[in-house]
C-alpha atoms as a printed R data frame, in Angstrom:
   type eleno elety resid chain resno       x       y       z
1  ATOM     1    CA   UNK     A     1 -28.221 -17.500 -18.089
2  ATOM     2    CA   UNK     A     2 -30.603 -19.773 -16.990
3  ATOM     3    CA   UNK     A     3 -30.370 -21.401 -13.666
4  ATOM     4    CA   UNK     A     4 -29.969 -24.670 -13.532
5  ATOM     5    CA   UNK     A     5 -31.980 -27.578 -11.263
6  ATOM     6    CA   UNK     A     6 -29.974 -29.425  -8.823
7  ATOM     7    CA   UNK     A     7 -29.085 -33.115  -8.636
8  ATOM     8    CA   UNK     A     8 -31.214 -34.347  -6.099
9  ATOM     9    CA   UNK     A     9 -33.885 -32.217  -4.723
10 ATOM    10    CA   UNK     A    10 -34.842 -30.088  -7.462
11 ATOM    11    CA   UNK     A    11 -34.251 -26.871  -6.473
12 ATOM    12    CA   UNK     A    12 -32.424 -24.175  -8.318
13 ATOM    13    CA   UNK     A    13 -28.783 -23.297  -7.951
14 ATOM    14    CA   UNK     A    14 -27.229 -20.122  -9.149
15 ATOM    15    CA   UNK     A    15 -24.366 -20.277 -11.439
16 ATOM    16    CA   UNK     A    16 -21.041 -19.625 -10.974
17 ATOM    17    CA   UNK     A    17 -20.746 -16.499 -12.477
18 ATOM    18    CA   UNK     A    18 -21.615 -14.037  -9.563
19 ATOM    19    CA   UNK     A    19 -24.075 -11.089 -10.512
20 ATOM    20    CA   UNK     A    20 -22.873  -7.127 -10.176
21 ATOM    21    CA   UNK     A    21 -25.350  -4.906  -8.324
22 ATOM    22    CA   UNK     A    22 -26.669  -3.527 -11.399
23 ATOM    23    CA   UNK     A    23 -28.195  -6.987 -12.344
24 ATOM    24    CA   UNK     A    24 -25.919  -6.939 -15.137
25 ATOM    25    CA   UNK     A    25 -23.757 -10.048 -14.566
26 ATOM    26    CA   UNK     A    26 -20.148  -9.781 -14.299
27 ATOM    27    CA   UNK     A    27 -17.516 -10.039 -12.198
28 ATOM    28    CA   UNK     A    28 -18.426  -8.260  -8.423
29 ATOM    29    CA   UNK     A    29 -15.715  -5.422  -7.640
30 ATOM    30    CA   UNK     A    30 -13.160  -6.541  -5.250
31 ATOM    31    CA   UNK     A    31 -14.050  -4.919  -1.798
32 ATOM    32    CA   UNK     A    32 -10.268  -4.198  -1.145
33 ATOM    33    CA   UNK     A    33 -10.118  -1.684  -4.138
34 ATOM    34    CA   UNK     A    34 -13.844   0.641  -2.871
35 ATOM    35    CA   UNK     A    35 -11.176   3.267  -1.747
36 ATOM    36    CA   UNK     A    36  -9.893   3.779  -4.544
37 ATOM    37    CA   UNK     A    37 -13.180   5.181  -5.830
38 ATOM    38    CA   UNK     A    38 -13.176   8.511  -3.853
39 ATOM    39    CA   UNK     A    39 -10.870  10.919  -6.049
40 ATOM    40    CA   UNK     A    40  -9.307  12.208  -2.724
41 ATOM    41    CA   UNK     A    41  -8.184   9.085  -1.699
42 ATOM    42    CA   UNK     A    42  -6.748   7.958  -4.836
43 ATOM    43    CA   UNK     A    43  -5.155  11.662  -4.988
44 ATOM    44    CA   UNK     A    44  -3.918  11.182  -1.124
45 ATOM    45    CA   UNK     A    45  -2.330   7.532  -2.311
46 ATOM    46    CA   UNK     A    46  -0.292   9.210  -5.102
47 ATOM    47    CA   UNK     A    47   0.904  11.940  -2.939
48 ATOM    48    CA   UNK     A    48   2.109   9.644  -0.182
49 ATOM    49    CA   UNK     A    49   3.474   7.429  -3.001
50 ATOM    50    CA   UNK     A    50   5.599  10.554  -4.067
51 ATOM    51    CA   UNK     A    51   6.427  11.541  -0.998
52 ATOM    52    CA   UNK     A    52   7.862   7.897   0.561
53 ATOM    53    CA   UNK     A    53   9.849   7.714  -2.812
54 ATOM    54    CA   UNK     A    54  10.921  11.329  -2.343
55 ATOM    55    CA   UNK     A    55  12.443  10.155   1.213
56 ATOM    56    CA   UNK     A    56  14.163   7.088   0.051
57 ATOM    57    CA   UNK     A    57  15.606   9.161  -2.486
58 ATOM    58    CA   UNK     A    58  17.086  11.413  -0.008
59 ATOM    59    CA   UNK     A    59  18.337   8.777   2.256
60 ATOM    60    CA   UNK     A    60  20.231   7.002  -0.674
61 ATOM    61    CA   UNK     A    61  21.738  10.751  -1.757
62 ATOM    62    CA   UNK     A    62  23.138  11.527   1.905
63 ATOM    63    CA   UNK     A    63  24.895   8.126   2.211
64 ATOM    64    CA   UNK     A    64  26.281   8.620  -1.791
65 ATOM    65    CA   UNK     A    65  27.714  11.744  -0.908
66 ATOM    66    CA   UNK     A    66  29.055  10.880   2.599
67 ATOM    67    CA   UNK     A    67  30.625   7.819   1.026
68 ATOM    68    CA   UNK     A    68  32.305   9.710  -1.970
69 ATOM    69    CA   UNK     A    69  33.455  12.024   0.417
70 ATOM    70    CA   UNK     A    70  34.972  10.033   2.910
71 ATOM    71    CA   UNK     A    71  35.652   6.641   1.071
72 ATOM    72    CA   UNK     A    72  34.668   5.162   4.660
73 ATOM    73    CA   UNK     A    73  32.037   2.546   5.123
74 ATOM    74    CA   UNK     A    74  31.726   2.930   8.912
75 ATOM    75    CA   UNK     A    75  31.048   7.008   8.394
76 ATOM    76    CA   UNK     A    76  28.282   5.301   5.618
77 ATOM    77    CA   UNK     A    77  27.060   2.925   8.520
78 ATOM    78    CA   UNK     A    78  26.971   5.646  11.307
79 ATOM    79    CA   UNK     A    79  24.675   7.892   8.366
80 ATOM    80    CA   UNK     A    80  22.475   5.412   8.324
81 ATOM    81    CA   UNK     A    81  22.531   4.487  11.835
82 ATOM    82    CA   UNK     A    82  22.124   8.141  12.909
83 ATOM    83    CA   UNK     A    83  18.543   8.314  10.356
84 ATOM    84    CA   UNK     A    84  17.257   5.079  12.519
85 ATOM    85    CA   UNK     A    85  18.200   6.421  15.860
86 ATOM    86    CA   UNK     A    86  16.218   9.481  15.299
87 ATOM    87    CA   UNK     A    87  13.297   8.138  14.261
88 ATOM    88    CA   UNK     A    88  13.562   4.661  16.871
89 ATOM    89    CA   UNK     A    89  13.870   7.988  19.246
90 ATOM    90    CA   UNK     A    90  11.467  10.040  18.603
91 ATOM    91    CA   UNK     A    91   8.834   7.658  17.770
92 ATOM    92    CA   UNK     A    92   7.360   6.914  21.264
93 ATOM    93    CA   UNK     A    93   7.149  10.359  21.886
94 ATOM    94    CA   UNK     A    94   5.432  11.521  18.768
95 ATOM    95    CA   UNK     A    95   2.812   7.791  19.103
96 ATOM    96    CA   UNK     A    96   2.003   9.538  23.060
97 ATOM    97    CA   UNK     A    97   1.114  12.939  22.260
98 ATOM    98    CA   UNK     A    98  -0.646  11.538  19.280
């Protein structure tokens, strides 16, 4: 790719195709995704990945099973209400010591 002279004053402009590091050309990586370089970060990202899914997972089961065993929807509200309170509780305390 040549560059090519501009309209008035003659100077060059660069194209519009930005240029990697390596001189190459190409498209720049997106600065967002550099984390995702380091194998231990993309190895802590699965495991958290894993382990929010494994807690949702949880929290569905225990209101399931409350609900087929009780056929109640305010014992399946207080369930759910009882796994916010402790963690709306406990929350400032943990965020102080921390």
């Amino acid at each position: 790719m040549t560059p090519f002279m501009g309209p008035r004053d003659g100077t060059p402009e660069s194209s519009a195709e930005p240029v990697a590091a390596d001189g190459q050309g190409g498209a720049l990586p997106s600065p967002g995704l550099a984390p995702l370089r380091h194998p231990s970060f993309g190895m802590f990202l699965l495991s958290r990945l894993c382990s929010v899914s494994a807690t949702q997972m949880v929290s569905v089961a225990i209101g399931w099973q409350v609900y087929e065993r009780t056929g109640d929807a305010m014992a399946l509200g207080l369930t759910g209400l009882a796994q916010f309170a402790t963690m709306a509780l406990l929350a400032p305390i943990t965020a102080s010591t921390a």
